[in-house]
C-alpha positions in Angstrom: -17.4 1.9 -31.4 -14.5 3.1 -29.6 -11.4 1.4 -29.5 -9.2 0.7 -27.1 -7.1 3.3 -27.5 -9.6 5.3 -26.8 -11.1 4.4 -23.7 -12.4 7.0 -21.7 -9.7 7.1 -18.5 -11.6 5.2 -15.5 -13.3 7.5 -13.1 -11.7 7.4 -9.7 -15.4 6.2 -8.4 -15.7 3.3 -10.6 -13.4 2.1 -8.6 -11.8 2.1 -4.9 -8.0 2.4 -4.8 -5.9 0.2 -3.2 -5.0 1.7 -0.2 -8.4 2.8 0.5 -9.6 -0.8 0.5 -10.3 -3.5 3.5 -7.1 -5.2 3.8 -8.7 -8.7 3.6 -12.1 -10.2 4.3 -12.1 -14.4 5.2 -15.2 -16.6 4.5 -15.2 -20.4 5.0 -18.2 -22.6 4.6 -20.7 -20.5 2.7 -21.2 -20.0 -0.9 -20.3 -16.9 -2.4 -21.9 -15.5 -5.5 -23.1 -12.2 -7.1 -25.7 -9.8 -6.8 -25.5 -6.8 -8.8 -21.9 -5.2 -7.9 -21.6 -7.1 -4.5 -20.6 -10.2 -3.8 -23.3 -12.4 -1.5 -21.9 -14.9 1.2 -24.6 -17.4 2.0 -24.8 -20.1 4.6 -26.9 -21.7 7.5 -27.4 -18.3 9.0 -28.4 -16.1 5.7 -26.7 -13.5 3.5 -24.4 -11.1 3.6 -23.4 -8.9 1.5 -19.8 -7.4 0.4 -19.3 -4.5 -2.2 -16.7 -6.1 -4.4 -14.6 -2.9 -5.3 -13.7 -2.4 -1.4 -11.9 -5.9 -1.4 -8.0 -5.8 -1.3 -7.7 -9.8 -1.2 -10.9 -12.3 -0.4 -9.6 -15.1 1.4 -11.8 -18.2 0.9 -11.5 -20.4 3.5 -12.6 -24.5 4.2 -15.4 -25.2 2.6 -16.2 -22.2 0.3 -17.8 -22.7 -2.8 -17.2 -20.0 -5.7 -19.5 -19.1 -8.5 -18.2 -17.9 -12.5 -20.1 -14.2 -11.4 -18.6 -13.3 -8.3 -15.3 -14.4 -9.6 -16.0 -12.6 -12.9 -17.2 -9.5 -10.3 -13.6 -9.6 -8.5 -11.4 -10.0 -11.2 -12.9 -6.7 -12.7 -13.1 -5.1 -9.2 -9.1 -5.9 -9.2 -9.4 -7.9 -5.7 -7.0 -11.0 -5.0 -8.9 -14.3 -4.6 -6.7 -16.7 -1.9 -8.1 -20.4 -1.2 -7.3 -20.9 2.8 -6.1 -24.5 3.2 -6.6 -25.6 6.5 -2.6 -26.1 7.0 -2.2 -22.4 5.9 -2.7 -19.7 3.1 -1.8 -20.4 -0.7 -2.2 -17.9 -3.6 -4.0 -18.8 -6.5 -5.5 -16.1 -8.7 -5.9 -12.3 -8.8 -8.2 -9.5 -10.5 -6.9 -6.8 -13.3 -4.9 -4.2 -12.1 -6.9 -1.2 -11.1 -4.2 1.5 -12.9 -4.3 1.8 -16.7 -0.9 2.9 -16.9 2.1 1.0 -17.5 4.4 2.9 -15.8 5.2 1.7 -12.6 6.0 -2.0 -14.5 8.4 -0.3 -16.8 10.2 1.1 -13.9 9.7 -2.1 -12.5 11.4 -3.8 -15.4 13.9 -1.1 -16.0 15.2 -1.4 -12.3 15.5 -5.1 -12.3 17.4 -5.4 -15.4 20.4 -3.5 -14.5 22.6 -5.3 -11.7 23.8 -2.2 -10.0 19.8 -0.6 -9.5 18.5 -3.8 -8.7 21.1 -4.0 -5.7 20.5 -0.2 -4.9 16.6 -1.3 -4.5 17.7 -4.2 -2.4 19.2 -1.6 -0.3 17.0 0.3 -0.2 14.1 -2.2 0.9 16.1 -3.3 3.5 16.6 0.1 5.0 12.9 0.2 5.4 12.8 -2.5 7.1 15.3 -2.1 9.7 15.4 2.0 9.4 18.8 3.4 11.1 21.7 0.6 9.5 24.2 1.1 7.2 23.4 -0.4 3.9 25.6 1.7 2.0 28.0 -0.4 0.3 26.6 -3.8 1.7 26.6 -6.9 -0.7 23.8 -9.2 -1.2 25.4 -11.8 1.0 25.8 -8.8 4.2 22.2 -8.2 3.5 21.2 -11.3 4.3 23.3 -11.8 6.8 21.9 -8.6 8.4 18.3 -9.5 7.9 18.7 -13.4 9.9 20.4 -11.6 12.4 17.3 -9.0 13.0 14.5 -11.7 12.8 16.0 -13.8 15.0 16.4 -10.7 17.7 12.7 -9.6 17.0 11.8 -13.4 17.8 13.6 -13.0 21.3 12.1 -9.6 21.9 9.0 -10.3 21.4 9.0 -13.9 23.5 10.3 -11.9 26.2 7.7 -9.3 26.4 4.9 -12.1 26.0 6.5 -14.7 28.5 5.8 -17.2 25.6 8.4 -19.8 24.9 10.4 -19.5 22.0 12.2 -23.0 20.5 13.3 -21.4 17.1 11.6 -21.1 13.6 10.5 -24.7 12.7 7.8 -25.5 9.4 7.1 -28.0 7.9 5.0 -27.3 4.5 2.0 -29.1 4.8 2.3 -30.1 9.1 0.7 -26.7 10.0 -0.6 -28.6 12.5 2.9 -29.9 13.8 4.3 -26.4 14.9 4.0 -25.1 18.5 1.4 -22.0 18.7 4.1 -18.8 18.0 5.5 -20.9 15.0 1.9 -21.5 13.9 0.8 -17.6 14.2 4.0 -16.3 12.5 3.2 -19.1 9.4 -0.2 -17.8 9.3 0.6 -14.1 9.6 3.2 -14.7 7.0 1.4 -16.3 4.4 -1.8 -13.8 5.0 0.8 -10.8 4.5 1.6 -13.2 1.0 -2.1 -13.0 0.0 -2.5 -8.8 1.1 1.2 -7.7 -0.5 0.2 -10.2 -4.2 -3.3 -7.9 -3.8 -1.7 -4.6 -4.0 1.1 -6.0 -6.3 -1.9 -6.8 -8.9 -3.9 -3.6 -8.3 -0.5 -1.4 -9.0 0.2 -3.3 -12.2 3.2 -4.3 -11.1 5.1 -7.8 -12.4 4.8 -10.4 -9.2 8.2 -12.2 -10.5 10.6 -9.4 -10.9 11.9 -9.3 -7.4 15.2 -7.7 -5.9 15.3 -9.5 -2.8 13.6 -12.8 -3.7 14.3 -13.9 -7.0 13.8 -17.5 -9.4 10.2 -17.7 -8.3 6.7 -16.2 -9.8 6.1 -14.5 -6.7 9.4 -12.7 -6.3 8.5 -9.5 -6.0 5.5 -10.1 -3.9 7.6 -11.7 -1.3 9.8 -8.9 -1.3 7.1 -6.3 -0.8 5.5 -8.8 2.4 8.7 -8.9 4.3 8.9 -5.1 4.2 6.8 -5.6 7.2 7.0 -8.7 8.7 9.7 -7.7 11.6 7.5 -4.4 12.2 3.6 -6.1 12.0 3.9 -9.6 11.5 6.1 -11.0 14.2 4.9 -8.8 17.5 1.1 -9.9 16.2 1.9 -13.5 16.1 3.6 -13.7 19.9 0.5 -11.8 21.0 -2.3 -14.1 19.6 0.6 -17.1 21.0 0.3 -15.6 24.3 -3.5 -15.8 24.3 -3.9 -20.1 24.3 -3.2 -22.6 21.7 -6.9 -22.8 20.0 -7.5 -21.8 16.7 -4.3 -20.0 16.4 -4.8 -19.3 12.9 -7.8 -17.8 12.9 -7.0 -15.4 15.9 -4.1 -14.8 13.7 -6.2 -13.8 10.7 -8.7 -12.0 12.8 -5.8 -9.7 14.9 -3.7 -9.2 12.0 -6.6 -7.9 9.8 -7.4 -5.6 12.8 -3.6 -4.3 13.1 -3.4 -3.6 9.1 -6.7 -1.3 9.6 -5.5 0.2 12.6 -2.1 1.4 11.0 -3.1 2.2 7.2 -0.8 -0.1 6.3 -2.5 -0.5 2.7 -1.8 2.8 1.3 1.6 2.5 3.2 2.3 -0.5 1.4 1.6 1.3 -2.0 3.1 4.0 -1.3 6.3 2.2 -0.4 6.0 0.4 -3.8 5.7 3.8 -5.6 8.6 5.3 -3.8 10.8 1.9 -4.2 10.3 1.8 -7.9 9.6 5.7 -9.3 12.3 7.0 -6.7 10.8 10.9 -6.9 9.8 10.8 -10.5 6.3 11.7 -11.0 4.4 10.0 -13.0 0.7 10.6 -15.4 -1.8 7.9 -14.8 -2.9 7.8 -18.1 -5.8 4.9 -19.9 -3.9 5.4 -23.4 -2.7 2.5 -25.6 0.6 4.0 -28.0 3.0 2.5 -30.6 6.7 2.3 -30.0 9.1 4.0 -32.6 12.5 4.1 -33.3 13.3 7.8 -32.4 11.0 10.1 -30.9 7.7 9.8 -28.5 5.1 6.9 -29.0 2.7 7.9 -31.2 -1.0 7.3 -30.9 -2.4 3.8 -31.6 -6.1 3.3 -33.4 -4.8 5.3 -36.8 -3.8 4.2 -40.1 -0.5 4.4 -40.4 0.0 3.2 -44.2 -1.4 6.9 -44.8 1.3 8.5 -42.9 4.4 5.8 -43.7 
């Protein structure tokens, strides 16, 4: 038997990478289950099935009902499983990461624990976001400052270009309901953005909690990688589907953000940003190897003996 040192490395057909996968697919009131390596949704109408490895995150919407196999199928598949509340999205649970290598964590980690890189990502994150400022030299606080002052322009810009009415940013956790139809599509675009940027988090093996924006919560890092593209994709989507009526605003927002997320690769964008963010230019071997730390020197190679050697 071999152990698991000594897996064979996964072949790149086993499984689909992330940024090659749908960005999201919603269900609500069927019941989804397995067949084979595809995961069945069945209601009133009949079945329909969804290969499980093409899945960035499943969003399971009112009245879904989940069997043990098709979350066994996902979790190996590496797809994010998000329960849809009617009053917006909530994470829950995700799959195994779909890279055996431990080296974008480690630079993860490595970043995050010294106070001078961690700002330098910061920097650099917010750079993507609003490409052509002057972060150099900006504190946390200026950062910030920087970023409120953006939003709240894109907000304008955007109502303008609609001709829908903008009152200000106004939710309520829990009163989805409550908000006017722009504040209700930007929560919903918001939180789906949560549910797709945990997904790729997950796949790329990264830790969720170690953020450089965001920090003191699990999610962290997740909510730092969502907001990369919420001025750019979120916000202009939102005050479009507002523009179009007040009915069912968060599922038009669902439905026009998945098609906007398709339409600009933003997927493999997304993890290639994380790369870049976190590996800076080093390259890296995507290796399925388990070694042993030492003192001096390389790891050494796990699955041997040592009391032979030592």
């Amino acid at each position: 038997m071999a152990t698991v040192g000594r897996r064979a490395a996964l072949n790149p057909r086993e499984l689909t990478r992330a940024e090659d996968r749908s960005s999201f697919v919603y269900l609500e009131r069927c019941v989804i289950h397995r067949e084979d390596n595809a995961i069945t949704a069945e209601d009133g109408e009949g079945v329909r099935y969804i290969p499980g490895a093409t899945i960035g995150t499943l969003l399971l919407g009112p009245g879904t009902r989940v069997t043990h196999q098709a979350m066994a199928l996902l979790g190996d598949s590496g797809a994010g499983v998000v329960w849809v509340g009617e009053n917006g999205v909530r994470y829950y649970s995700g799959g195994r990461s779909l890279t055996r290598s431990s080296a974008l964590v480690e630079a993860q980690a490595r970043l995050w624990a010294n106070k001078r890189s961690r700002l330098d990502v910061a920097r650099a994150m917010y750079l993507k976001r609003f490409p052509g400022e002057n972060v150099e030299g900006r504190s946390r606080r200026e950062l910030l400052g920087m970023e409120g002052d953006r939003v709240k322009a894109a907000y304008r810009e955007h109502s303008a270009r609609t001709g829908v009415e903008w009152k200000g940013r106004r939710y309520v956790p829990g009163r989805f309901d409550e908000g006017d139809a722009p504040n209700q599509a930007i929560t919903a675009a918001a939180q789906c953005f949560y549910g797709v940027a945990q997904s790729v988090v997950a796949a790329l093996g990264c830790c969720p909690g170690l953020g450089f924006v965001h920090s003191g919560h699990e999610q962290s890092f997740v909510l730092d990688v969502a907001d990369l593209y919420r001025v750019e994709v979120a916000v202009p989507v939102a005050f479009d589907v507002a523009a179009e009526g007040d009915e069912e605003v968060g599922a038009r927002t669902r439905r026009a953000l998945r098609d906007r997320i398709h339409e600009e690769g933003l997927l493999e964008r997304c993890v290639g940003d994380i790369k870049e963010l976190l590996l800076q230019g080093k390259k890296v071997e995507e290796t399925d190897r388990v070694g042993l730390r030492t003192d001096q020197g390389p790891d050494i190679e796990s699955g041997r003996n040592l009391g032979v050697i030592w």
